[in-house]
C-alpha positions in Angstrom: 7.7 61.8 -70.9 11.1 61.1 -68.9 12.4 63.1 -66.7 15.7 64.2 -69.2 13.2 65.7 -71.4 12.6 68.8 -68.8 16.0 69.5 -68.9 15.5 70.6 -72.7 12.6 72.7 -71.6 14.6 76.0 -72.0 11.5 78.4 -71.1 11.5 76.5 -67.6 15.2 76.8 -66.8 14.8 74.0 -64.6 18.2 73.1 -63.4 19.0 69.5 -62.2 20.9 69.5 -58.7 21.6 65.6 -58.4 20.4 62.3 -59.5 21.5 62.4 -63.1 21.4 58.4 -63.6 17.6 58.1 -63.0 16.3 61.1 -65.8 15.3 58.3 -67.8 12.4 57.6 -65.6 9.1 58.6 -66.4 7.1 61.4 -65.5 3.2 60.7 -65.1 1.8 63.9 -63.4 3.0 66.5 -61.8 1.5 68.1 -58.0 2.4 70.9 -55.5 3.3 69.7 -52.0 4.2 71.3 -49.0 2.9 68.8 -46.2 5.4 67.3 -44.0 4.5 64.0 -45.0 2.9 64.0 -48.9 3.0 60.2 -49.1 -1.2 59.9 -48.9 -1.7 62.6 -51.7 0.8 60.9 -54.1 0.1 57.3 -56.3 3.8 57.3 -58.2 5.2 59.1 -61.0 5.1 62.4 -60.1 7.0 65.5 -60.2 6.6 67.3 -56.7 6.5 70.7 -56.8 7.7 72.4 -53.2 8.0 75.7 -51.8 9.7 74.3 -48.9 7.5 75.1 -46.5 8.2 72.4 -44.3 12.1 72.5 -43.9 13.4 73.9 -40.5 16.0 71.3 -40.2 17.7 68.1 -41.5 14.7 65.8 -40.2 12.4 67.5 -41.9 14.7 66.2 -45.1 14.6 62.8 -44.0 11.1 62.7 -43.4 10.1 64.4 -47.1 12.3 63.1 -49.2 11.4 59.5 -47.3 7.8 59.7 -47.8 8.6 60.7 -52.0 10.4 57.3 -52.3 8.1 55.2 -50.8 5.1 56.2 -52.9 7.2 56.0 -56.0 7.4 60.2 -57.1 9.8 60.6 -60.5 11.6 63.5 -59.0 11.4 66.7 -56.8 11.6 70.1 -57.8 12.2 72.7 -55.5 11.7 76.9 -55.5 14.3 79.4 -54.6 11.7 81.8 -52.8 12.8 80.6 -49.5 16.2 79.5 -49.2 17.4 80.1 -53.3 19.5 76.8 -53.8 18.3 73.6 -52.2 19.4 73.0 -48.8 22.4 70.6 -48.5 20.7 68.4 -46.5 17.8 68.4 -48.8 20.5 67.4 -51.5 22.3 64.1 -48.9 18.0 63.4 -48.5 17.6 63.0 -52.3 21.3 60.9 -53.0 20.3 58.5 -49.9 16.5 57.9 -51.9 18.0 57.9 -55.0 15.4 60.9 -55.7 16.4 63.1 -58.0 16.4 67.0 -57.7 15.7 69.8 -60.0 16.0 73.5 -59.0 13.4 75.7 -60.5 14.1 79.9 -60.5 12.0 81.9 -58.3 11.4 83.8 -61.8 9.4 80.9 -62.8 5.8 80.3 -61.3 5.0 76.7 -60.3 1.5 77.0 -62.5 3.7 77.8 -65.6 5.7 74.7 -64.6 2.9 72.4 -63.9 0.5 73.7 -67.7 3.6 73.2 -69.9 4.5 69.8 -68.8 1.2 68.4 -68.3 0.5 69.9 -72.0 3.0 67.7 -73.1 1.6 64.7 -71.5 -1.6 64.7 -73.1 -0.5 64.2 -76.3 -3.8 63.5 -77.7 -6.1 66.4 -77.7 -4.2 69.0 -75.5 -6.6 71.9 -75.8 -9.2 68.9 -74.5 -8.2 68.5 -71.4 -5.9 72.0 -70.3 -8.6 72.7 -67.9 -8.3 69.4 -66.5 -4.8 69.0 -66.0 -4.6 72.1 -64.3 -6.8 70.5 -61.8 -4.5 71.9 -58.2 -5.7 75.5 -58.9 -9.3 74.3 -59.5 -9.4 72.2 -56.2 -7.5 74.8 -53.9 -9.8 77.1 -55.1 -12.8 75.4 -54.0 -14.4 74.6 -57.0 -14.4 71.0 -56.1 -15.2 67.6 -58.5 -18.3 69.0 -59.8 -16.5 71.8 -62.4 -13.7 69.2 -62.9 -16.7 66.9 -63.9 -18.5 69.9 -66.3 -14.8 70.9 -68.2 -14.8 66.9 -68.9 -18.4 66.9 -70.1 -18.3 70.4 -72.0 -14.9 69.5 -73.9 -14.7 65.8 -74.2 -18.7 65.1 -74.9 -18.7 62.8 -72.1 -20.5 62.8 -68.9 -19.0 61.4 -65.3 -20.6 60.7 -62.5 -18.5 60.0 -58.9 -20.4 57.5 -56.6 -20.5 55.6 -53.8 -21.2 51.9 -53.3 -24.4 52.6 -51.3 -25.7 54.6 -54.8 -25.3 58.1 -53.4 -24.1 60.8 -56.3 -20.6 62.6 -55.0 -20.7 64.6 -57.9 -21.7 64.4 -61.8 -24.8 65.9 -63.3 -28.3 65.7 -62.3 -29.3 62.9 -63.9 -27.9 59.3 -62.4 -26.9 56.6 -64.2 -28.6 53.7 -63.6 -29.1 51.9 -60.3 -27.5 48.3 -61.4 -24.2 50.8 -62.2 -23.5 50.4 -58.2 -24.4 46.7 -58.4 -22.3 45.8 -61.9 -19.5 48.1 -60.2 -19.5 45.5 -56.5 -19.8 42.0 -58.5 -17.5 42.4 -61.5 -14.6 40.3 -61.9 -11.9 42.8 -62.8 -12.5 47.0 -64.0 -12.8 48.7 -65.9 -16.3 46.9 -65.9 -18.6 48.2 -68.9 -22.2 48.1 -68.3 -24.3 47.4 -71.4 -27.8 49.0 -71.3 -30.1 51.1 -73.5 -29.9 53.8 -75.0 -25.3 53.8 -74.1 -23.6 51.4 -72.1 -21.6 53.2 -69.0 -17.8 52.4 -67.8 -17.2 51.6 -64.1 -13.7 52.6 -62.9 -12.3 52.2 -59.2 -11.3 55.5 -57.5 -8.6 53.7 -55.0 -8.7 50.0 -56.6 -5.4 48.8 -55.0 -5.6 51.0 -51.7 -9.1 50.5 -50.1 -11.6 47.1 -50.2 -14.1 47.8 -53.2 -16.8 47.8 -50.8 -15.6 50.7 -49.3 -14.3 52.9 -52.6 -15.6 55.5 -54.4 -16.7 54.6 -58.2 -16.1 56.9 -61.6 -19.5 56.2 -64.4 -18.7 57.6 -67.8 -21.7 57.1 -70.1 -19.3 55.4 -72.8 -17.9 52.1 -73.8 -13.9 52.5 -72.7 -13.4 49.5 -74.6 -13.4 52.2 -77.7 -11.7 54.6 -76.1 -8.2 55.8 -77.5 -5.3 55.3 -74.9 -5.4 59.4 -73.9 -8.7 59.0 -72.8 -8.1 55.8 -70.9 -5.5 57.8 -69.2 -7.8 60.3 -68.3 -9.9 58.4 -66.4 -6.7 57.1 -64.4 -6.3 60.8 -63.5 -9.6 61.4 -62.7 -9.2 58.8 -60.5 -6.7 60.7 -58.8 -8.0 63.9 -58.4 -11.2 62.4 -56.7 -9.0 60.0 -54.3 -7.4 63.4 -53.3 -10.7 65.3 -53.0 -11.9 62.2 -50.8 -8.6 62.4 -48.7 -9.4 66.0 -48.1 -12.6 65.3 -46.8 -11.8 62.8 -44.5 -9.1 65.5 -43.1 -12.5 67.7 -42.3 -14.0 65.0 -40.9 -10.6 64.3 -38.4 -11.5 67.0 -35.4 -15.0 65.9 -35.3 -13.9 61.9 -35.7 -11.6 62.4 -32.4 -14.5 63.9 -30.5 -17.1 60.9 -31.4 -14.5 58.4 -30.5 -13.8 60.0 -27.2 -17.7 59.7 -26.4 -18.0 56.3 -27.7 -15.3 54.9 -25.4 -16.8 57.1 -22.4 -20.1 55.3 -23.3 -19.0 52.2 -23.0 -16.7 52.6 -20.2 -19.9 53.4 -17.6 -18.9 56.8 -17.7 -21.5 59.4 -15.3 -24.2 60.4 -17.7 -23.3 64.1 -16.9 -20.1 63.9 -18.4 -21.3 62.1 -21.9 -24.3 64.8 -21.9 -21.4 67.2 -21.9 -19.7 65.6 -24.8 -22.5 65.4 -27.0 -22.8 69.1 -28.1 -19.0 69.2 -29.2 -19.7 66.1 -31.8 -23.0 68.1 -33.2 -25.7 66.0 -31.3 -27.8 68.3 -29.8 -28.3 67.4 -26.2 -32.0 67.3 -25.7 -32.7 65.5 -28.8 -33.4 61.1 -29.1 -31.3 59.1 -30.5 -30.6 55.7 -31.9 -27.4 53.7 -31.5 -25.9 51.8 -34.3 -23.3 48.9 -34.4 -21.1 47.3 -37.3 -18.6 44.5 -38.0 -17.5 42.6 -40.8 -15.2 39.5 -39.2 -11.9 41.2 -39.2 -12.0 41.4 -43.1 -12.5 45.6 -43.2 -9.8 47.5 -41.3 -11.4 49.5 -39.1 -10.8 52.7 -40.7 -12.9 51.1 -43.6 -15.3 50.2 -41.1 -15.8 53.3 -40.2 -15.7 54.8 -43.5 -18.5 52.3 -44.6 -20.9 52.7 -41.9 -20.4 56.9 -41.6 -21.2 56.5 -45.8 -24.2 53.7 -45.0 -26.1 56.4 -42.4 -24.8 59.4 -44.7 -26.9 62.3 -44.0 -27.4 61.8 -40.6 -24.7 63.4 -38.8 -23.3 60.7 -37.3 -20.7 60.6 -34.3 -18.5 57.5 -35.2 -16.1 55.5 -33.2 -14.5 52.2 -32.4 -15.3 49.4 -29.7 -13.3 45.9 -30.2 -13.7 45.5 -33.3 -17.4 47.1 -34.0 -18.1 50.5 -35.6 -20.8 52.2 -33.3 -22.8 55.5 -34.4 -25.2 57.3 -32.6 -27.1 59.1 -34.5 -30.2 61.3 -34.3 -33.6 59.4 -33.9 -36.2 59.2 -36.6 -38.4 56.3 -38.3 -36.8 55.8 -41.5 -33.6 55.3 -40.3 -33.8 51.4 -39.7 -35.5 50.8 -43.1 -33.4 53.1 -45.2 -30.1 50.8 -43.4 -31.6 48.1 -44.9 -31.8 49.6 -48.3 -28.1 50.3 -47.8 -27.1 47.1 -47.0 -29.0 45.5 -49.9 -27.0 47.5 -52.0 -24.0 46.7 -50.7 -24.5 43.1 -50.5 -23.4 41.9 -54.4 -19.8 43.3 -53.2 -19.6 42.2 -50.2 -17.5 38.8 -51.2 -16.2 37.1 -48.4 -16.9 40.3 -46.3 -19.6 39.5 -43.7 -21.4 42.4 -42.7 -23.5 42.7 -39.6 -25.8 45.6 -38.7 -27.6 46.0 -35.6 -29.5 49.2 -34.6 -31.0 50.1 -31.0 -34.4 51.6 -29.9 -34.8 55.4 -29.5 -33.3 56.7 -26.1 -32.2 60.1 -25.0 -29.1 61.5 -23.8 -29.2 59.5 -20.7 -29.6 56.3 -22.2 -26.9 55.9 -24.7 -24.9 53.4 -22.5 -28.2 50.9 -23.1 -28.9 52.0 -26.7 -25.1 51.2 -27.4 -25.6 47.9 -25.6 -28.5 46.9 -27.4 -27.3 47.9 -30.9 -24.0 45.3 -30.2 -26.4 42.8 -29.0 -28.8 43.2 -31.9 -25.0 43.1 -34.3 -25.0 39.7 -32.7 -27.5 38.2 -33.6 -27.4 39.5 -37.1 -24.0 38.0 -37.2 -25.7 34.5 -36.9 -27.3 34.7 -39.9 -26.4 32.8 -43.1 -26.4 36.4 -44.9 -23.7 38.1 -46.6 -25.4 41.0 -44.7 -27.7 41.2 -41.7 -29.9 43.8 -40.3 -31.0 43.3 -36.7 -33.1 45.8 -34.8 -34.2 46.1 -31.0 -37.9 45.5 -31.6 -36.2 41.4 -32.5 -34.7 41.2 -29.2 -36.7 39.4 -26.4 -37.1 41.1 -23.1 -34.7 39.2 -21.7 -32.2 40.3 -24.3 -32.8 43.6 -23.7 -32.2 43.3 -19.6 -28.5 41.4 -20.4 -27.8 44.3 -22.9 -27.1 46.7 -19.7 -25.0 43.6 -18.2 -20.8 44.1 -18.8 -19.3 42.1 -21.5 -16.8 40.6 -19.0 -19.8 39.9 -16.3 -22.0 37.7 -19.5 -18.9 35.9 -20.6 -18.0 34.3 -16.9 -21.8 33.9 -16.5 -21.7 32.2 -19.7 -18.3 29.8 -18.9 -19.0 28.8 -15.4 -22.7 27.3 -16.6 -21.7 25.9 -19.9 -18.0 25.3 -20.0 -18.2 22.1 -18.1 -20.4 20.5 -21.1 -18.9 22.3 -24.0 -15.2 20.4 -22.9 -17.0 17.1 -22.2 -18.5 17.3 -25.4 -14.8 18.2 -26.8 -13.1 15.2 -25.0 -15.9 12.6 -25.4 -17.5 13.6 -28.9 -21.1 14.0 -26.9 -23.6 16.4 -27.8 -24.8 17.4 -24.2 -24.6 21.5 -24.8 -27.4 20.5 -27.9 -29.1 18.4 -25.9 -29.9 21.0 -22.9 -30.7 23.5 -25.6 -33.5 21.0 -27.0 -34.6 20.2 -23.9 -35.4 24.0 -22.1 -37.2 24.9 -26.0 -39.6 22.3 -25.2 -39.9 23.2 -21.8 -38.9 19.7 -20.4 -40.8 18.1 -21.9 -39.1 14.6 -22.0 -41.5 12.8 -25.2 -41.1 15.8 -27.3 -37.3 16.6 -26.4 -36.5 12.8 -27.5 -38.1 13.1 -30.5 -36.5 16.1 -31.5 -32.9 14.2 -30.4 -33.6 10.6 -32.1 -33.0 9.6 -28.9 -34.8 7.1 -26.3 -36.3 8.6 -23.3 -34.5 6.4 -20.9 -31.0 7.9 -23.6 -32.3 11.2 -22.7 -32.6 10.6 -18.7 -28.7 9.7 -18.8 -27.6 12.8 -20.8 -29.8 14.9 -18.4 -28.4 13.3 -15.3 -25.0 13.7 -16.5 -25.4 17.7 -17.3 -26.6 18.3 -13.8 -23.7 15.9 -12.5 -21.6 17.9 -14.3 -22.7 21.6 -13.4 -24.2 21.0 -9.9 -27.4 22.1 -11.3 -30.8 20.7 -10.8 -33.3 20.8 -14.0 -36.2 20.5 -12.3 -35.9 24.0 -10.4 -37.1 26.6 -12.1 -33.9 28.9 -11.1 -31.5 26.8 -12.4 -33.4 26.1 -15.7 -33.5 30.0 -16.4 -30.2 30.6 -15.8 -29.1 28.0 -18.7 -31.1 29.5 -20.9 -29.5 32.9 -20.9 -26.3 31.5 -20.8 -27.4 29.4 -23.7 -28.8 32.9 -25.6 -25.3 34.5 -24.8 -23.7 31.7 -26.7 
């Protein structure tokens, strides 16, 4: 409906203060904000509801009235409870936005204003979907997505399950859809996707499909074909959609406090803080300080931002409690030790994989440790996320009990320490390689795996023994090393393994 049409809603008395060339836009939903900024909880086309709650001064204008135009709201509406006509500057705010602004009495309740027009927007089966629509009273109240998800299955005849892309069930009912719903949902081409399988097909929709990689959303499963559906219905799904992207939002909110906390003791982790003073952090994330734990890392090659990073690898060990923060890049989790946790990572990440795309996502997970030992466990989880990221696999799984000894002693070295280690040993033949098209950096690698041996190394090369004897000569010309010492032989081989 467009926004002129409210203006014949005599019942309402809605009374428009400015921005009479746009009412012929459209209004697509309507929603009751009184956050200072209520850009994340709006997806365009709404009329916004407001009580005012955050005005105390002009800026607060600017900044409201901003946020409304860049996510594409119809209009505003405000109450007379609190200041009876809108604010002048409230009024400048809407002509600079080209937002226009409706006045609604403090005789009429917002609920009365948001059931008549979104009774009017479903123009299909109204009585259907009242329930529904009225959705801000049923969230606020705490009823959450399963009774939005019962009303749709009680009055529409069609069940809905909410999901994530690791297979857990946010909310529907007790039965799951199929397992291949999560995998149809990650490889399709374009959603709606329909699944067909016996005894109904199901339809995959995208909670956040423009805002948020696939990998990381949250997925609506109706047990119907929506390529049947009437347009209403299709629209209902789109608001669905909605309502759960809000519900999400929310719960990411809960999760902020505690997020701040774990990425505090993260970075004091990593930063060699004393061990006293990251024991004394733990209890505030909810890690109980004499318990063992197990460190977890996570990157995907710059393609995830790092909230989604996050997101993904808080929803991958869901269940676990875990305290979440960010390291250059990485995700790292500690999280409470058990022995299912490495195998039930790998069930996650096999899940995952058939979305992944061009997203490569690498997984490494530490040995149990306790509170003392987190600065090691850490380091061994991003060494073990290393080496999984050197695997030809869209996803890779590395755990300590894969990392050789010596591995395990260079895990408790600084990253800045290993990388001028690494440079002053091999830089030398990596740039003579560059400048002459030589292949000496191989060649030493080829020649400490066989343990010097000189037959077997030239073999390996297609090379000529006497070929062989040059390269050697000219690495230890070039580095000052000697490859017949034993010292100087084990120190190219780390550096090589830190390559």
């Amino acid at each position: 409906m467009r926004l002129r049409s409210l203006l014949a809603m005599t019942d309402l008395g809605l009374e428009l203060v400015t921005g009479e060339e746009e009412l012929d836009r459209f209004v697509r939903w309507v929603v009751t904000q009184d956050l200072p900024d209520p850009s994340r909880y709006l997806s365009g086309g709404e009329l916004v509801l407001t009580g005012m709650q955050w005005h105390s001064g002009p800026q607060d204008s600017e900044t409201f009235v901003a946020a409304l135009a860049r996510s594409k709201a119809a209009a505003l509406a405000t109450g007379d409870a609190r200041y009876g006509a809108p604010p002048e500057d409230v009024v400048r705010a809407c002509r600079k936005y080209r937002i226009p602004l409706f006045r609604v009495d403090e005789r009429v309740a917002f609920a009365t204003v948001t059931e008549r027009i979104t009774r009017i927007l479903s123009t299909g089966r109204a009585a259907d979907l009242t329930a529904i629509l009225d959705r801000h009273r049923q969230l606020v109240a705490g009823t959450g997505l399963g009774s939005v998800l019962e009303l749709i299955e009680r009055d529409l005849d069609m069940r809905c399950w909410v999901m994530t892309t690791t297979g857990r069930v946010v909310a529907g009912p007790d039965q799951p859809p199929p397992a291949r719903t999560v995998t149809e949902f990650l490889s399709a081409r374009r959603l709606p996707h329909v699944v067909r399988t016996e005894p109904r097909p199901y339809s995959l929709f995208a909670v956040d499909e423009f805002g948020t990689s696939r990998v990381t959303d949250w997925l609506l499963v109706f047990d119907s074909d929506c390529s049947d559906w009437p347009e209403q219905r299709r629209a209902l799904a789109g608001e669905l959609a909605a309502i759960v992207s809000l519900e999400r939002v929310r719960g990411d909110d809960r999760q902020r406090a505690e997020g701040r906390l774990a990425e505090e003791l993260v970075q004091l982790i990593v930063s060699d803080a004393k061990p006293a003073e990251i024991i004394s952090r733990l209890e505030l994330t909810g890690l109980g300080v004499t318990d063992s734990y197990v460190a977890v890392a996570a990157a995907a090659e710059d393609v995830l931002r790092p909230r989604e990073l996050r997101a993904l690898l808080r929803e991958i060990l869901y269940g676990r409690t875990p305290a979440t923060g960010l390291v250059d890049g990485e995700a790292i989790a500690l999280i409470p030790a058990d022995d299912t946790a490495f195998a039930e990572i790998g069930s996650a990440l096999g899940t995952l994989e058939p979305g992944l795309g061009e997203v490569r996502l690498s997984v490494g997970v530490s040995g149990i440790v306790d509170g003392e030992g987190l600065r090691g466990a850490v380091e061994e989880a991003r060494y073990a996320r290393r080496m999984a990221a050197g695997r030809d696999r869209a996803s890779a799984l590395v755990g300590h009990d894969e990392l050789a000894t010596h591995m395990m002693l260079l895990a408790g070295v600084p990253d800045e320490v290993r990388r001028m280690f690494r440079l002053r040993l091999l830089d030398p033949l990596t740039s003579y390689d560059q400048d002459n098209g030589a292949d000496l950096a191989h060649t030493l690698r080829v020649f400490l795996q066989t343990n010097g041996s000189w037959t077997r190394s030239a073999e390996l090369l297609h090379l000529h023994v006497n070929t062989l004897r040059y390269r050697i000569a000219r690495i230890e010309e070039l580095t000052g090393r000697d490859l017949s010492r034993l010292e100087d032989r084990v120190d190219f081989f780390l550096a090589l393994a830190l390559s």
